[in-house]
SEBATI-228661 format. One line per field, with one value per residue (C-alpha): residue in three letters; x, y, z; residue number from 1. Coordinates in steps of 0.001 Angstrom, whole numbers, plus 500000, padded with zeros to 6 digits. Example, Ala and Ser with C-alpha at 12.3 -4.5 7.8 and 13.67 -1.06 7.14 Angstrom:
BEGIN
aa = ala | ser
xx = 512300 | 513670
yy = 495500 | 498940
zz = 507800 | 507140
i = 1 | 2
end
This chain:
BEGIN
aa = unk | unk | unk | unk | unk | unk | unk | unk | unk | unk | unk | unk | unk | unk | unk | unk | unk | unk | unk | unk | unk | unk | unk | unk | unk | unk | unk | unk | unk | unk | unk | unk | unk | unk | unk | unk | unk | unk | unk | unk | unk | unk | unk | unk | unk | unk | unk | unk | unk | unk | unk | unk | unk | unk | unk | unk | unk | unk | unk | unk | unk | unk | unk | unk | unk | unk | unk | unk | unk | unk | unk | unk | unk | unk | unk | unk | unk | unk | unk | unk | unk | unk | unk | unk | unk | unk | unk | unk | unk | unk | unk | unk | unk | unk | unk | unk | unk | unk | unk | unk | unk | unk | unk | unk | unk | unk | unk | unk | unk | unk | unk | unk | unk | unk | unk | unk | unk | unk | unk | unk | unk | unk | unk | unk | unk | unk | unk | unk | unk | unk | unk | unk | unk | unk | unk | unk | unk | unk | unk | unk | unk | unk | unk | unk | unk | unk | unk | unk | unk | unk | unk | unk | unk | unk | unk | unk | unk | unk | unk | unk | unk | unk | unk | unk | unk | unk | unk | unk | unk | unk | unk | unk | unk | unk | unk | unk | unk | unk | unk | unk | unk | unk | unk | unk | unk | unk | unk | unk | unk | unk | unk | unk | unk | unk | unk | unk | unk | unk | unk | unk | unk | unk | unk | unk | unk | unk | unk | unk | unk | unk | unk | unk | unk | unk | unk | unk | unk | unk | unk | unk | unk | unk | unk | unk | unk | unk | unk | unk | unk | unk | unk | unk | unk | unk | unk | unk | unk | unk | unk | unk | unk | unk | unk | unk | unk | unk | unk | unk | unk | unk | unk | unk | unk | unk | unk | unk | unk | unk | unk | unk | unk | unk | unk | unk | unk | unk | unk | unk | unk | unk | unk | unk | unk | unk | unk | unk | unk | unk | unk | unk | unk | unk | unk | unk | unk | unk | unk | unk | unk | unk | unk | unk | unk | unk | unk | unk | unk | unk | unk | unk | unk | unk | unk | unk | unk | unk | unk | unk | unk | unk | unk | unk | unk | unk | unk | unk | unk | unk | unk | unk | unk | unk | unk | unk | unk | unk | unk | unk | unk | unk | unk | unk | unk | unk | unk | unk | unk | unk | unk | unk | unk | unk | unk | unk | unk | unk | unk | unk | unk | unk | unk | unk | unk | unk | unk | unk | unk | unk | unk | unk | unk | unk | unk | unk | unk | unk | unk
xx = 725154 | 727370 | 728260 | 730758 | 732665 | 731951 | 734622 | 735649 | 739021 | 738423 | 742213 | 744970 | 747229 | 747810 | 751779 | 753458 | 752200 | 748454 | 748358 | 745132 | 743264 | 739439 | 736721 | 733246 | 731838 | 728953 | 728405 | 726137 | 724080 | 724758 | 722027 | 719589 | 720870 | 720141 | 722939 | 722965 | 721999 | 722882 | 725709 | 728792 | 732258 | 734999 | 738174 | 741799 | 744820 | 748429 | 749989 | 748020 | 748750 | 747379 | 745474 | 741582 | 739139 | 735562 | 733781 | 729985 | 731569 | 731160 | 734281 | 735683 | 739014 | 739799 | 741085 | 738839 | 740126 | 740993 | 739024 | 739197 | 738071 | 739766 | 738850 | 735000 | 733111 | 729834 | 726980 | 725080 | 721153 | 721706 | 724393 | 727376 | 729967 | 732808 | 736570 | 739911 | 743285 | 746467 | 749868 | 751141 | 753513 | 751082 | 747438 | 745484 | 742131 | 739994 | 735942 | 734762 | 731088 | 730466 | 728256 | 725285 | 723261 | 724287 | 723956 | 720576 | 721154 | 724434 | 727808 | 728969 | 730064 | 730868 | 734574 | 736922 | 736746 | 740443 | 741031 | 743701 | 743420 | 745063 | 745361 | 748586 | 750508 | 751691 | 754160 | 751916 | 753801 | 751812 | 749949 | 746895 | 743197 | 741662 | 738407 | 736696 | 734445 | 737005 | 737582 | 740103 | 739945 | 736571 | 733576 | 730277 | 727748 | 724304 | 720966 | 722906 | 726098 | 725138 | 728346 | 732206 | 733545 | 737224 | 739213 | 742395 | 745591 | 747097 | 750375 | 748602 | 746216 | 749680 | 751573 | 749280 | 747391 | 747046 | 747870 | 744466 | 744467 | 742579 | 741543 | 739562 | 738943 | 740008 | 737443 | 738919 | 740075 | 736902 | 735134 | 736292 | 734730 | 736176 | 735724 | 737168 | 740207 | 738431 | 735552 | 737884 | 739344 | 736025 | 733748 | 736123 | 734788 | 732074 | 731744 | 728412 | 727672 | 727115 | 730813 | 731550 | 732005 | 730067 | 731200 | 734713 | 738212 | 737998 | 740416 | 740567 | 743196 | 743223 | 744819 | 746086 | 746353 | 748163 | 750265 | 749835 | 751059 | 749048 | 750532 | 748510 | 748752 | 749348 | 746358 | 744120 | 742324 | 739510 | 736721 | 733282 | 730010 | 726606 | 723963 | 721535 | 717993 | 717498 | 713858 | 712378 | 711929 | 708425 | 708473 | 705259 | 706079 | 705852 | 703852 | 701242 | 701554 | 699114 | 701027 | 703279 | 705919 | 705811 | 707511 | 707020 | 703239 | 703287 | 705239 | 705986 | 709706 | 713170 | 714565 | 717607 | 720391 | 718821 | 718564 | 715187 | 712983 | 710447 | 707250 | 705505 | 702224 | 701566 | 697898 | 697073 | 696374 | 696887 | 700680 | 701274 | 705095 | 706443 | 709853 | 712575 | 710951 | 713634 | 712565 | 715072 | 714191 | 715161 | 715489 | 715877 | 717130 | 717140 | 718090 | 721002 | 724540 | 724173 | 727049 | 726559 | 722717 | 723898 | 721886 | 722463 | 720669 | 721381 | 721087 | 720550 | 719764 | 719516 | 718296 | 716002 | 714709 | 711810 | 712880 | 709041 | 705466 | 705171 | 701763 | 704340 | 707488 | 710548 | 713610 | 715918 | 718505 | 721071 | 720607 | 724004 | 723693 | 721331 | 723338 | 723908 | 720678 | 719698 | 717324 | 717619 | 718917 | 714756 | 714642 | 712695 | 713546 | 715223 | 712241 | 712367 | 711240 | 710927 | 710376 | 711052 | 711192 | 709425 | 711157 | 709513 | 712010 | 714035 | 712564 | 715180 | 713069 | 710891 | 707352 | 706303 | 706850 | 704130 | 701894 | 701993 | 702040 | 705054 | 706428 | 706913 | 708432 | 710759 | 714235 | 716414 | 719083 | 721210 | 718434
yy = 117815 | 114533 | 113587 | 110190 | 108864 | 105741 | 103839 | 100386 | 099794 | 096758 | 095817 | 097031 | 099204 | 098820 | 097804 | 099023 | 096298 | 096266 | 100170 | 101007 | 100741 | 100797 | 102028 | 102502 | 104798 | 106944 | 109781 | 108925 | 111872 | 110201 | 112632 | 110936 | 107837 | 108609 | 108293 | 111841 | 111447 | 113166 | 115347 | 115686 | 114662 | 116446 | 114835 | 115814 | 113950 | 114002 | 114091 | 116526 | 115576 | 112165 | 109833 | 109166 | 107557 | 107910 | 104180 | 106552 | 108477 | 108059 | 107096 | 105480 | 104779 | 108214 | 109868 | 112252 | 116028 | 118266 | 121405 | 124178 | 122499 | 118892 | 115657 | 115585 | 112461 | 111906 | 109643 | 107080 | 107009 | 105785 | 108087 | 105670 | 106600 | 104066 | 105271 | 103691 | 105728 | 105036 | 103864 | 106028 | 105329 | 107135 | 108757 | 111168 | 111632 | 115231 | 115037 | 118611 | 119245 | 120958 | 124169 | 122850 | 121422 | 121862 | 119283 | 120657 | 124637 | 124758 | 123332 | 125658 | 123897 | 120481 | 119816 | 118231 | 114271 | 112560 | 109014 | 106871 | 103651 | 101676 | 103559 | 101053 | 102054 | 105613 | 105471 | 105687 | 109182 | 109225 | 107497 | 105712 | 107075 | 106710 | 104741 | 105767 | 102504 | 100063 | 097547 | 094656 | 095483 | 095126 | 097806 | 096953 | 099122 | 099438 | 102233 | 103995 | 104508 | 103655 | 104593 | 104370 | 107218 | 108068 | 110722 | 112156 | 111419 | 114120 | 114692 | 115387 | 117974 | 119120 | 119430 | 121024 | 123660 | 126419 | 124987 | 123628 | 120423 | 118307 | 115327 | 112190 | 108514 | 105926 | 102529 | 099211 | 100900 | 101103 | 104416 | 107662 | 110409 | 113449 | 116305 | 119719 | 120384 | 122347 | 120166 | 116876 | 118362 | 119755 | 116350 | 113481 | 111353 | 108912 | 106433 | 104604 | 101370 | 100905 | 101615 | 098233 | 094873 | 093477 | 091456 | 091254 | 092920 | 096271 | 098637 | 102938 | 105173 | 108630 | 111360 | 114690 | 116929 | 120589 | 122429 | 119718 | 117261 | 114246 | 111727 | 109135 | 107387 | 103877 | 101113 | 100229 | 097011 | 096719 | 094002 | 095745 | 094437 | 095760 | 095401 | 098105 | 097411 | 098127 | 099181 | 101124 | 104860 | 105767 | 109300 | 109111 | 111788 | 109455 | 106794 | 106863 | 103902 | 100928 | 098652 | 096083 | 094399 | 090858 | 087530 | 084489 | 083056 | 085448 | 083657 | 085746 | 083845 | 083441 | 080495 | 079220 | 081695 | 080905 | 083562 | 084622 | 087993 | 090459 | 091578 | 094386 | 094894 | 097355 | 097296 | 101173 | 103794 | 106368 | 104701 | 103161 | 102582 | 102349 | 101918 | 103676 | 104105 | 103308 | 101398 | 100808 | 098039 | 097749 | 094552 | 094885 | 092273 | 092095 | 087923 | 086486 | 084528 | 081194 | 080309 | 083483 | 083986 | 087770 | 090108 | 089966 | 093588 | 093431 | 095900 | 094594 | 097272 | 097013 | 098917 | 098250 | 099910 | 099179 | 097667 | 097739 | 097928 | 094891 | 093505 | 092848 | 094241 | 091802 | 092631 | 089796 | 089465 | 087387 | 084449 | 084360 | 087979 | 086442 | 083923 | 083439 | 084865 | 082741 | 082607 | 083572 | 080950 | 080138 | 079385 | 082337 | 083341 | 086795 | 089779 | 090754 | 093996 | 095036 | 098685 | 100149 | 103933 | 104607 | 107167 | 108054 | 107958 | 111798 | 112563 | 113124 | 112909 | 110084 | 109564 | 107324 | 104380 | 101893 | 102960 | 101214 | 098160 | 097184 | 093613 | 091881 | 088133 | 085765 | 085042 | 081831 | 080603 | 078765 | 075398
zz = 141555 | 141862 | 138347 | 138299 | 135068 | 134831 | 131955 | 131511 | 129607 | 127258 | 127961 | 129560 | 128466 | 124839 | 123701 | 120791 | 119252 | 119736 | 119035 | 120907 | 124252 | 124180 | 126222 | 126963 | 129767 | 130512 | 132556 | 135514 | 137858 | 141089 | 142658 | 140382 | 139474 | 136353 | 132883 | 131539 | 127923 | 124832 | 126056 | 123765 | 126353 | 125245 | 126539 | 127143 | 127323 | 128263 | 126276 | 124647 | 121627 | 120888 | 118878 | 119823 | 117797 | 118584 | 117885 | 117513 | 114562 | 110757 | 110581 | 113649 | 111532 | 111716 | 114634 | 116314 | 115055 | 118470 | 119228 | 121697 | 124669 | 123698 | 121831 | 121088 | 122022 | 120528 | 122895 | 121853 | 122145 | 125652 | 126853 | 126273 | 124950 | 122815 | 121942 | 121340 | 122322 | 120833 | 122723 | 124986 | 128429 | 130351 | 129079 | 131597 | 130733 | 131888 | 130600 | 130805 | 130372 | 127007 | 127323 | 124852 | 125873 | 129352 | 132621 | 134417 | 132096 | 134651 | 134694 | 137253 | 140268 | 138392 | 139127 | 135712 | 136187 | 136279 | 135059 | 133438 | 131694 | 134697 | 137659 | 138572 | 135645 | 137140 | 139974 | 143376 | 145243 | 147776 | 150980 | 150597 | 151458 | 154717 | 155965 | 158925 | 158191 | 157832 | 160540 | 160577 | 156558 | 155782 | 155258 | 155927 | 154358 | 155843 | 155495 | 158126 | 156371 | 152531 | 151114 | 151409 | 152892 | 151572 | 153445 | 152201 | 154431 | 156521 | 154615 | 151864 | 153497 | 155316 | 151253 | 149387 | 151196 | 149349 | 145775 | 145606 | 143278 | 141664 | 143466 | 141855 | 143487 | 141204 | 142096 | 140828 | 137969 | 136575 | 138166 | 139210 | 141658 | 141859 | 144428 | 144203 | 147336 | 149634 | 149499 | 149494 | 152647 | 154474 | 153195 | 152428 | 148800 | 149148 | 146920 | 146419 | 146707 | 143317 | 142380 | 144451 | 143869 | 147021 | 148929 | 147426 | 147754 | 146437 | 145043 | 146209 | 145256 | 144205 | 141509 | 142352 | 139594 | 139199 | 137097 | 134239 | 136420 | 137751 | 140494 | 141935 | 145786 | 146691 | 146063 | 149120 | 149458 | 151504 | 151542 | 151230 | 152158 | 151093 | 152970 | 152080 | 150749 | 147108 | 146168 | 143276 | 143927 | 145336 | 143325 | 141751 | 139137 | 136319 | 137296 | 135018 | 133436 | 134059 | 132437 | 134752 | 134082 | 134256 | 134086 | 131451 | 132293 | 135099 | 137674 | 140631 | 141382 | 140187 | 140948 | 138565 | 137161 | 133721 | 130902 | 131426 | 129536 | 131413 | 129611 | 129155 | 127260 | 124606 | 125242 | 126474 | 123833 | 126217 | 126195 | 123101 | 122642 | 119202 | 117299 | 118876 | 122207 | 125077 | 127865 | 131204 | 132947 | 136776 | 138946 | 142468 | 144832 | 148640 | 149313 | 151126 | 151100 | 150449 | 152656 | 155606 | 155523 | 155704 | 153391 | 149971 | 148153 | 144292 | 141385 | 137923 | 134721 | 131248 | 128224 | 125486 | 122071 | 120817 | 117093 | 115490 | 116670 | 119017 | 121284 | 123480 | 124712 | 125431 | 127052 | 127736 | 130721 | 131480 | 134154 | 135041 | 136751 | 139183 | 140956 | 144251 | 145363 | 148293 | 151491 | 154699 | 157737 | 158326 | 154667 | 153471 | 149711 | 148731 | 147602 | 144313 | 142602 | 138507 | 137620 | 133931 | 133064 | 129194 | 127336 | 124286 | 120544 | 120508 | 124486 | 126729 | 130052 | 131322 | 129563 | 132040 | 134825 | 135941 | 139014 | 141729 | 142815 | 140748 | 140150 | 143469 | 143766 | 145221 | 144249 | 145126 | 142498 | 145189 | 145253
i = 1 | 2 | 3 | 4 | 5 | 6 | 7 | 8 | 9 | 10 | 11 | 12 | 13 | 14 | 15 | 16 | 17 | 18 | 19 | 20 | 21 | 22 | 23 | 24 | 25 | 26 | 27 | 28 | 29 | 30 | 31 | 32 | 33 | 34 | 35 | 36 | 37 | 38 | 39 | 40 | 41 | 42 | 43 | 44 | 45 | 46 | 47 | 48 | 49 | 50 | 51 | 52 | 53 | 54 | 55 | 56 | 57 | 58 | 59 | 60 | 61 | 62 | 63 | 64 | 65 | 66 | 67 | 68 | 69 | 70 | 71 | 72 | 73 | 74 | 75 | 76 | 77 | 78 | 79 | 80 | 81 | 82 | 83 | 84 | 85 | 86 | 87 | 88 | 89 | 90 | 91 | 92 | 93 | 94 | 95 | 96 | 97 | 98 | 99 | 100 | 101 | 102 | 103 | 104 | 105 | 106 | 107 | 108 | 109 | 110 | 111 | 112 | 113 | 114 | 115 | 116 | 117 | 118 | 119 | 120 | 121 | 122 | 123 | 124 | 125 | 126 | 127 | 128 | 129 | 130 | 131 | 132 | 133 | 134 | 135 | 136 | 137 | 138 | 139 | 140 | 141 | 142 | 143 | 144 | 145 | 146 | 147 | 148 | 149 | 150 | 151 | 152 | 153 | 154 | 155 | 156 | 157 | 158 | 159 | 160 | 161 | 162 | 163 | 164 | 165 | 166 | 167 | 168 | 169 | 170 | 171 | 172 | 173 | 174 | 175 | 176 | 177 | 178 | 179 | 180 | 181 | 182 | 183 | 184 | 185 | 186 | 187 | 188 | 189 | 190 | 191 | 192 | 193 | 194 | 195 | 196 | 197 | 198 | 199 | 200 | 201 | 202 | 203 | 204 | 205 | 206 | 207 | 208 | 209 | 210 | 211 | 212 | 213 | 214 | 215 | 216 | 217 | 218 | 219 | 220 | 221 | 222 | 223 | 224 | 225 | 226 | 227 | 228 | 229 | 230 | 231 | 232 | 233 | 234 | 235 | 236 | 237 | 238 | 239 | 240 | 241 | 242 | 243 | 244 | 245 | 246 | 247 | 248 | 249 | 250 | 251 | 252 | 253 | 254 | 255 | 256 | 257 | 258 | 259 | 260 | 261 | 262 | 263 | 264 | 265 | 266 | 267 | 268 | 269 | 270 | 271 | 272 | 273 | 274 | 275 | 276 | 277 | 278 | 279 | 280 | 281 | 282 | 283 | 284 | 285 | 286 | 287 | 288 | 289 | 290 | 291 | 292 | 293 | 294 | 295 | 296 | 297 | 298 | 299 | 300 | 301 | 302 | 303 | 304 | 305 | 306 | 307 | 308 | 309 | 310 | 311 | 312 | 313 | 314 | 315 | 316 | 317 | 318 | 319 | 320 | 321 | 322 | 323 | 324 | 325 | 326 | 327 | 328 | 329 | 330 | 331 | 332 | 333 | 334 | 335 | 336 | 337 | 338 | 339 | 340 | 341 | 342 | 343 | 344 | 345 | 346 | 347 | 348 | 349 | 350 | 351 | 352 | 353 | 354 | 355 | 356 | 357 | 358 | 359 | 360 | 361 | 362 | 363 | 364 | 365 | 366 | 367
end
């Protein structure tokens, strides 16, 4: 199993003056791309004796009380997770996976996740990462290769050696992977393509931890293009739904970055979803650059609870998440595809997707 961090720091590091940073995050099953759910994070820090305040608790005021195995954080209904950390000159923080209710009925084999609020805030020791990919400082991602692969340099693999570290990719400060040694060594770290901002200058650089020490390398910046087609998964294990999504008077097309909602109908008894049901809806883009006519894939997500009994199900998204979504150089629009995973109130796994066919369209927000 793959398990990534996922965190974004609200601002940077805090100043005597502000007091706090904040957070949100979720834990993420890479090997599913799936956010684990309901799973207690318990956190440590350096220094270990700090101040954390959990934004899910009954009193978020308070700061979170330290047990055994670190700083409990409790999830949200959707796996998320909100905290605030007071001022420190440097904070390191280590999720460890709490016993019960265990990831899959096994942690074993999960290696400690490392992160810090900003990973340019600790003095970079050592030399950056290595990309086979990268040519003339860019990364193009394809089917072939649908991830960045991130080797370790050979000075490192020549210091440590035996001490066997910690090692964990920091990704534009926002995501971290982490790998244990031998396998950093053996496999190199692949990040995937949903940890990048396409298209754009990216940021890589990695932790080493040991002894209660943790050092990070210098930043690498590497334009990273993705050009691998997004589509829903065709694992038909829960589609048993007959209900498909659709848009407003059941266009088939997209074409302004408008806010804009997707429908589905509560119509099946077999299915009927109530209050508290969950519903992720997924939008899936394969269109081009306006200005290069190169592929242009896209992944868009959001979450939705069911607040009452409704004929109809509503879940709104924002329009300005769909620009630049253009055609191809013979003017043909971008494909477009809308799947949603049902999760019934209290269920932890899936109670159903729609069958096939799905929502197909169009997409063009360029004009």
């Amino acid at each position: 199993m793959t398990i990534s961090l996922r965190l974004s720091f609200l601002s940077d590091f805090a100043t005597e003056e502000t007091g706090r940073v904040k957070a949100t995050g979720y834990l993420l099953d890479d090997d599913k791309n799936e956010i684990i759910k309901g799973h207690v994070l318990y956190v440590q820090m350096d220094p270990l004796k700090a101040n954390i305040y959990d934004a899910k608790s009954s009193d978020p005021s308070t700061p979170v009380v330290e047990e055994e195995d670190g700083y409990p954080l409790q999830p949200d209904s959707d796996g998320s997770f909100e905290f605030s950390f007071g001022y420190h000159d440097k904070i390191i923080f280590r999720p460890l996976f709490s016993s019960s209710p265990a990831i899959d009925g096994d942690t074993d084999g999960v290696p400690d996740l490392i992160t810090i609020g900003s990973a340019t805030d600790m003095k970079a020791s050592y030399t950056p990462l290595v990309f086979p990919q990268e040519e003339e400082g860019t990364i193009n991602l394809s089917e072939r290769l649908p991830y960045v692969q991130c080797d370790l340099p050979k000075d490192i693999i020549d210091k440590f050696g035996a001490k066997k570290p910690q090692i964990s990719v920091i990704v534009n400060d926002q995501y971290a992977v982490a790998k244990y040694y031998e396998e950093a060594i053996d496999e190199g770290i692949r990040i995937k393509s949903s940890m990048i901002n396409d298209g754009y200058v990216n940021k890589f650089n990695y932790l080493i931890q040991y002894d209660g020490h943790c050092f990070a390398s210098s930043i690498s910046r590497v334009v990273v293009n993705n050009y691998i087609p997004r589509h829903p998964s065709g694992d038909t294990t829960y589609r048993t739904l007959p209900q498909r999504p659709y848009l407003k008077n059941h266009v088939n097309s997209i074409l302004s970055a408008n806010d804009f909602s997707v429908f589905i109908d509560n119509s099946d008894d077999a299915a009927k979803f109530v209050e508290g049901d969950n519903f992720t809806v997924e939008i899936f883009i394969n269109a081009y650059h306006y200005d290069t006519f190169t592929p242009r894939p896209g992944y868009i997500f959001t979450s939705y609870t069911v607040k009452r009994n409704e004929s109809q199900v509503t879940i709104p998204f924002r329009g300005t998440d769909f620009e630049g979504y253009g055609s191809n150089s013979e003017g043909e629009a971008g494909q477009l595809e809308i799947d949603y995973t049902w999760t019934k109130a209290g269920a932890k796994d899936p109670s159903g997707k729609p069958k096939k066919p799905w929502f197909n369209g169009i997409i063009n927000t360029v004009g």
